[in-house]
PAZA-912868 format. One line per field, with one value per residue (C-alpha): residue number from 1; residue in one letter; x, y, z. Coordinates in Angstrom, 1 decimal. Layout:
PAZA-912868
resi = c(NUM,...)
resn = c(A,...)
xx = c(X,...)
yy = c(Y,...)
zz = c(Z,...)
END
This chain:
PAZA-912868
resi = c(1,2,3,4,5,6,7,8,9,10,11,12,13,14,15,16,17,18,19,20,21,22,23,24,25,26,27,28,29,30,31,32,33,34,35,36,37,38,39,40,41,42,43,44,45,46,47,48,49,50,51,52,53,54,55,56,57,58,59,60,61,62,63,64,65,66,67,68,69,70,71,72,73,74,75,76,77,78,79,80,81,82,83,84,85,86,87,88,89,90,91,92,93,94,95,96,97,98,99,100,101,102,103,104,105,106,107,108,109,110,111,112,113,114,115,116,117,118,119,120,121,122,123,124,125,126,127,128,129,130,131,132,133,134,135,136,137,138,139,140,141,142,143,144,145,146,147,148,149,150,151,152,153,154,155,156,157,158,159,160,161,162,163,164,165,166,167,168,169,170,171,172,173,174,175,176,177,178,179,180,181,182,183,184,185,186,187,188,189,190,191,192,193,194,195,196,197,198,199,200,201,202,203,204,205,206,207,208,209,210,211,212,213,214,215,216,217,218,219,220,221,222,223,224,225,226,227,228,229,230,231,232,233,234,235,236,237,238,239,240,241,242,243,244,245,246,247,248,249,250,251,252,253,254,255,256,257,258,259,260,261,262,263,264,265,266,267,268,269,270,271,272,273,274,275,276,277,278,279,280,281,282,283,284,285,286,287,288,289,290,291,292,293,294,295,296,297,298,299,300,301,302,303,304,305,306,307,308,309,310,311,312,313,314,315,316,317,318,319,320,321,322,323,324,325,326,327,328,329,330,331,332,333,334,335,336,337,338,339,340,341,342,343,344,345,346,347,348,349,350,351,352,353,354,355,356,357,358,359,360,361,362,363,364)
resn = c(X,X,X,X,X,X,X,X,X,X,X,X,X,X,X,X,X,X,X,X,X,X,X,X,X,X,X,X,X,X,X,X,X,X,X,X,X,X,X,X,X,X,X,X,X,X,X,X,X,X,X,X,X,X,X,X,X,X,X,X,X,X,X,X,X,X,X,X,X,X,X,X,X,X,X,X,X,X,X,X,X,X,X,X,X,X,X,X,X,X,X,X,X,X,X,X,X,X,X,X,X,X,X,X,X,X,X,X,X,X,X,X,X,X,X,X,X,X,X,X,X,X,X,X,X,X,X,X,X,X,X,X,X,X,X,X,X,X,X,X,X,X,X,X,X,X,X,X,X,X,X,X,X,X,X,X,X,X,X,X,X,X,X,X,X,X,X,X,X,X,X,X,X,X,X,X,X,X,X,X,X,X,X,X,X,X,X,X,X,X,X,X,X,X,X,X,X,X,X,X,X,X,X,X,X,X,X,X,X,X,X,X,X,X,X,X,X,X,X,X,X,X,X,X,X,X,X,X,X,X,X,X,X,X,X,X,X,X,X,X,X,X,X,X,X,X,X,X,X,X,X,X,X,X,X,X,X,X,X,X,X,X,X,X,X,X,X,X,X,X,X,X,X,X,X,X,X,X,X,X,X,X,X,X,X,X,X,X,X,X,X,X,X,X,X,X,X,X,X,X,X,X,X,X,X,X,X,X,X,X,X,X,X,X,X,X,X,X,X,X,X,X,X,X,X,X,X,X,X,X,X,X,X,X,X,X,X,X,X,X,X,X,X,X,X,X,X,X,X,X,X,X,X,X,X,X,X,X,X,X,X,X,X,X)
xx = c(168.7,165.5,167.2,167.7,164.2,162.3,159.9,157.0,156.6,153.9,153.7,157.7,159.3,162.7,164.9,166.2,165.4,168.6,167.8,170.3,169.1,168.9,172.7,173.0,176.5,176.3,177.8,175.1,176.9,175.6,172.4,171.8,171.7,172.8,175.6,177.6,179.1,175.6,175.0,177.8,177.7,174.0,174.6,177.5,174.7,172.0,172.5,170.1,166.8,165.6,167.8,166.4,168.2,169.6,167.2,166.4,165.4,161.2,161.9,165.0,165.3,164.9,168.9,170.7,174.0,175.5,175.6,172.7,170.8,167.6,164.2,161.9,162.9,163.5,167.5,166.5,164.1,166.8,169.8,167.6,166.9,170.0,170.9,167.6,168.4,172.1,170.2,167.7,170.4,172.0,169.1,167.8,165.7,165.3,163.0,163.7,163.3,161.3,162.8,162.1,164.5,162.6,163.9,167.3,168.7,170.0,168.8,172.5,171.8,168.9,169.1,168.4,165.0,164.3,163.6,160.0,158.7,155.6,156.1,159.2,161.4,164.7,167.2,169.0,172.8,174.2,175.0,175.3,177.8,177.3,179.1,180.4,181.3,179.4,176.6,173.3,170.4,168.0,164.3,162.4,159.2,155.7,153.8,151.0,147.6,146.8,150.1,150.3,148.7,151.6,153.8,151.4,151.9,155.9,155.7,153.1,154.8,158.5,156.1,155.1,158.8,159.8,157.8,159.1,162.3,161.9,161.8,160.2,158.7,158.7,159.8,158.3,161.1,159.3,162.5,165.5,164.1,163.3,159.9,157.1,158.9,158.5,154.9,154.5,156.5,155.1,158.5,158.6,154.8,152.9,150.2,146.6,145.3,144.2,148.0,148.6,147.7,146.5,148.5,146.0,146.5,150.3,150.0,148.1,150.4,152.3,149.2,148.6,151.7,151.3,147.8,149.3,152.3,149.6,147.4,150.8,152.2,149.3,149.9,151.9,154.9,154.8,156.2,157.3,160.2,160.3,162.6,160.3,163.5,166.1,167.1,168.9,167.7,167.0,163.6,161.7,158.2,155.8,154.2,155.8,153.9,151.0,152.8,154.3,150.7,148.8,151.2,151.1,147.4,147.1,149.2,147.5,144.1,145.6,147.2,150.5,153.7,156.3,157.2,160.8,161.4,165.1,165.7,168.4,169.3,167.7,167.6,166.3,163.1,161.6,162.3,161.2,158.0,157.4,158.5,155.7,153.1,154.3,153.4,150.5,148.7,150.3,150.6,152.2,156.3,157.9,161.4,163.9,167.2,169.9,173.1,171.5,174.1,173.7,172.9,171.1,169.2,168.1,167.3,164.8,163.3,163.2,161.3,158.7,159.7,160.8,160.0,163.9,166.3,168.0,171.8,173.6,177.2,177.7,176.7,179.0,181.9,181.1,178.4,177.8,176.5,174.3,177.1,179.1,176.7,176.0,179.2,180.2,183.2,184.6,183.4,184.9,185.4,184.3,186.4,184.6,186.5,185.1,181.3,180.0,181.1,183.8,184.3,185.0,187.4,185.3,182.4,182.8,185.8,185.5,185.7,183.4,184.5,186.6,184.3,180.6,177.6,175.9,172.4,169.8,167.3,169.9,170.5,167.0)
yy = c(52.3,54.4,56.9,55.1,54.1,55.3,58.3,59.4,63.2,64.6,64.0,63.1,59.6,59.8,57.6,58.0,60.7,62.4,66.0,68.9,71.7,75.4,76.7,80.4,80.4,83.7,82.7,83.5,86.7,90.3,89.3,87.0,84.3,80.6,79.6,76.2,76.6,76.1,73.2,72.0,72.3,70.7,67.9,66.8,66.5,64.9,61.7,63.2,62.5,65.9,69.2,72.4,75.1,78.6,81.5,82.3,86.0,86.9,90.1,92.4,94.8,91.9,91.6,91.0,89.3,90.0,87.1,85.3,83.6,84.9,83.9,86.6,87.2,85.2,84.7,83.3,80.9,79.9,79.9,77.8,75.3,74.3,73.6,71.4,69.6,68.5,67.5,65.2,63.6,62.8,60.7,63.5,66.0,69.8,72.5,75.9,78.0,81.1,84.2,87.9,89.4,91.4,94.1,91.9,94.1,97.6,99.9,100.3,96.6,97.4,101.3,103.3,101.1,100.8,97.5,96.8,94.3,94.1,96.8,99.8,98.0,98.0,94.5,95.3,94.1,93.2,95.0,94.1,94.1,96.3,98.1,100.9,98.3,97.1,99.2,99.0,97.9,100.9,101.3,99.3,100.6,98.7,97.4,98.8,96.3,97.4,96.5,93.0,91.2,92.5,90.3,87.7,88.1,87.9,84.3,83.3,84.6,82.8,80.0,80.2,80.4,77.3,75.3,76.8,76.1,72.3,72.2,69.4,71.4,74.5,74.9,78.7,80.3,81.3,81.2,82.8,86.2,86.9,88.7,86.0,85.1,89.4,88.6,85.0,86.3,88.7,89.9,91.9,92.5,94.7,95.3,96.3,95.1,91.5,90.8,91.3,90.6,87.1,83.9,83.9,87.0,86.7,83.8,85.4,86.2,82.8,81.0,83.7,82.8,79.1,78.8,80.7,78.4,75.8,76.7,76.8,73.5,72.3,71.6,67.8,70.1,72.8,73.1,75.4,76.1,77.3,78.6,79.6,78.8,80.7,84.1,84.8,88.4,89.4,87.2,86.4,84.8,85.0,81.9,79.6,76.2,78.0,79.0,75.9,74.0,76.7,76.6,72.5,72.7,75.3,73.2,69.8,71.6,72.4,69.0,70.3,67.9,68.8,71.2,71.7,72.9,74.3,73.5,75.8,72.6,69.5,67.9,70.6,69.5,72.4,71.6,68.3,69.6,71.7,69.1,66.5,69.4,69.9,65.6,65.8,68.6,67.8,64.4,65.1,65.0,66.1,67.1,68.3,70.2,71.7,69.6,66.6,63.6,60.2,58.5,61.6,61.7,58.0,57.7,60.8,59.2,55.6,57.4,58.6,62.5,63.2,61.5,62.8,65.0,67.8,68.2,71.6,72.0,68.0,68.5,71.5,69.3,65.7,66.3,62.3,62.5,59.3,57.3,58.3,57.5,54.2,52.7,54.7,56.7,59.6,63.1,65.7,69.1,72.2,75.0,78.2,81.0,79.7,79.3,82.8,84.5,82.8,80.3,76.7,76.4,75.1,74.5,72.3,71.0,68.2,64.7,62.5,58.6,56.6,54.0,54.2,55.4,52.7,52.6,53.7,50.3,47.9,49.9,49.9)
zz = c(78.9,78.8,77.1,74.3,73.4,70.5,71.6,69.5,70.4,68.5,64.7,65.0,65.3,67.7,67.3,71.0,74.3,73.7,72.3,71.9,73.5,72.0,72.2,71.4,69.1,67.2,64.3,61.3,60.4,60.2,58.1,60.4,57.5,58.0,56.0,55.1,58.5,60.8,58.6,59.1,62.7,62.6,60.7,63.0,65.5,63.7,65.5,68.7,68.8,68.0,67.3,68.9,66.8,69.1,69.6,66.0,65.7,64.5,64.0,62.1,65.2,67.5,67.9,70.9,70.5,67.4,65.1,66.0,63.2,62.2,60.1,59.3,55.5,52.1,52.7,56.2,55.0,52.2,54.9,57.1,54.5,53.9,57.2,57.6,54.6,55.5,59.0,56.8,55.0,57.7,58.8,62.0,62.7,63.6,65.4,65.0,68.1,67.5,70.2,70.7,73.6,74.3,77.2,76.5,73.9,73.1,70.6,69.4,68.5,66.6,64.7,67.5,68.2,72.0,73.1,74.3,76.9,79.4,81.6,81.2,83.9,82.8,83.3,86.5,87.5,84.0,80.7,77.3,74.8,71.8,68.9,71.8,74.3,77.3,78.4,80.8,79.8,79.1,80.2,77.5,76.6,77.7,74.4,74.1,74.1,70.8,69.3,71.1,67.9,66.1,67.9,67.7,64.4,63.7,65.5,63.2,60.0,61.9,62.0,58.4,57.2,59.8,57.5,54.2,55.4,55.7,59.5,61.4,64.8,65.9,70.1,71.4,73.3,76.8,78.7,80.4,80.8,76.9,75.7,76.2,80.2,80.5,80.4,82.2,85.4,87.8,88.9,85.4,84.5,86.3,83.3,84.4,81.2,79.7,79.9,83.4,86.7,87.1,85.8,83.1,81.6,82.0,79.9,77.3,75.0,75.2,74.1,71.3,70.1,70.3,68.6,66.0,65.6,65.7,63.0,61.0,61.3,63.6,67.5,66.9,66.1,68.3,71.7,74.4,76.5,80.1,82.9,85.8,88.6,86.3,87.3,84.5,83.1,86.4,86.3,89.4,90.1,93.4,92.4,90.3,91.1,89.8,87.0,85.3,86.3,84.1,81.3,80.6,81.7,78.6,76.4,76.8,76.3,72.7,72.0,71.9,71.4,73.7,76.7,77.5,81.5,81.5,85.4,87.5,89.7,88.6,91.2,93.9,95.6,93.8,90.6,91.0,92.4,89.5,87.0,88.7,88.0,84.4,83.9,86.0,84.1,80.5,78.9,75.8,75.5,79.2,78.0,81.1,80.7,82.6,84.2,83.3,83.0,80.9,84.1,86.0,82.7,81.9,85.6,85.0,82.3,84.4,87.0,84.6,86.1,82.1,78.9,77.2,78.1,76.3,76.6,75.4,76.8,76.2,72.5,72.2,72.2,71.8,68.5,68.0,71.8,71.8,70.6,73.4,76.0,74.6,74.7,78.3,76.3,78.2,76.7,75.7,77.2,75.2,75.0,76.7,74.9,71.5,72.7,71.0,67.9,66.8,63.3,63.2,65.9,68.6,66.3,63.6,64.7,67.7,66.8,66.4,68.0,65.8,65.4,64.0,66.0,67.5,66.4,69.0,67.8,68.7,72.1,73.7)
END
């Protein structure tokens, strides 16, 4: 099975095309520090070909769950680097995935701070949880162009503490309605300046971000992760074709390893349209996620539409995922009520199959 071939993806060796996707768990406390309990929970996983960690904070007042783990400070880098090192030993490896929310937030999430995005258009038809219950989302305030190289900047210094913290690639979080997609889609910026207006100044920022990520751990281990069908946030795009074309056009101009497109329906004739544009204009690592199954998946990768897949609710429940797939074993089903916020139950504790993984050489 194509899936599991070895895949060189930048400067990394995978073992197999099975990645876990980013899964946003909330449990790295109120410091936002990873503990024994997120390496724990990534170690049990180390058996995918790549681990892309949850949206991993830039910033302190970047908060907009709770719990989520974090990696702009000292403790963070240290928190992190245990978690990288169980991964190690356990023979995988890890990306971190750099976030800022963006408009996505509250300032009683983040002391009184108001959250900050392209253009002051508040998040429509949802609220948030915080400390005084479920509220709207207010009207964030737009950046101003003179503060944009400040952000610039927290990804590079993320970037910079990535590496401290023993982490093999860094994936840019461009996705699912967070600060970077506030800028790429049109349905949320209406700048007038560099950053807005045409596709290429609504990408600005992203490739900022990136070429500072680059000249950090240089481009074989960065990569970046878009939802231009999602609508989660209350995102929209006029153009989207366009949109995914520039982006992998901008990221094989840079040598960059990998771009991850989180689909809504995988196999909708849209999404398969934009996923063609993503190979045709980018040659590096094509990695596609969302409902993907081992054989929907392998067949992806068969076709040459994908070069791996990333799997998140399978790898909630079933963390030695490849070994299941290899031998056909049923999977099992994760418990929704223990997704966010809660301790081991429903994190560190599903089992692995009795019997030892199957290696992914012997497989191919």
């Amino acid at each position: 099975m194509p899936l599991f071939s070895p895949l060189q993806m930048g400067a990394l060796a995978l073992p197999n095309r099975i990645l876990m996707a980013s899964l946003t768990r909330i449990r790295a406390g109120a410091q936002h520090i990873p503990g024994d309990l997120l390496a724990e929970y990534y170690r049990q996983r180390a058996s995918a070909g790549l681990i892309f960690t949850e949206a991993t904070m830039v910033a302190g007042d970047a908060r907009a769950f709770g719990e989520e783990a974090g990696l702009y400070g000292p403790a963070h880098v240290a928190g992190w680097r245990r978690v990288t090192d169980a991964v190690h030993a356990a023979g995988g490896r890890i990306a971190v995935q750099l976030w800022h929310p963006g408009r996505a937030t509250h300032p009683d999430l983040n002391g009184g701070v108001q959250p900050v995005s392209s253009s002051a258009k508040p998040l429509r038809g949802d609220v948030i949880s915080t400390p005084s219950g479920k509220q709207a989302y207010p009207t964030p305030r737009a950046l101003r162009t003179d503060e944009l190289p400040g952000i610039v900047e927290l990804f590079r210094r993320a970037a910079e503490n990535a590496k401290a913290a023993g982490f093999d690639a860094v994936l840019i979080h461009g996705a699912h309605g967070y600060l970077i997609d506030q800028f790429l889609r049109d349905g949320v910026n209406d700048r007038t300046d560099g950053y807005g207006g045409s596709i290429a100044n609504r990408a600005r920022l992203l490739f900022e971000i990136v070429d500072a990520a680059n000249g950090v751990l240089g481009p074989d281990r960065v990569g970046v992760r878009l939802s231009p069908y999602v609508q989660f946030n209350d995102m929209v795009d006029s153009d989207v074709p366009a949109l995914v074309a520039h982006v992998a056009a901008g990221l094989q101009e840079r040598g960059n390893a990998f771009f991850e497109m989180r689909h809504a329906k995988n196999d909708a004739p849209a999404e398969r349209e934009i996923a063609r544009l993503a190979r045709e204009n980018f040659r590096g690592a094509l990695i596609l996620n969302g409902g993907f199954t081992r054989e929907s998946g392998d067949a992806a990768i068969r076709e040459g539409r994908a070069d791996a897949i990333s799997y998140g609710l399978p790898f909630i429940a079933n963390p030695d995922l490849p070994a299941r797939f290899a031998k056909n074993a049923p999977l099992s089903a994760a418990d929704p009520s223990t997704f966010y916020g809660a301790g081991a139950k429903g994190y560190t504790d599903y089992p692995a199959l009795a019997a030892a993984p199957i290696e992914a050489r012997n497989l191919a």
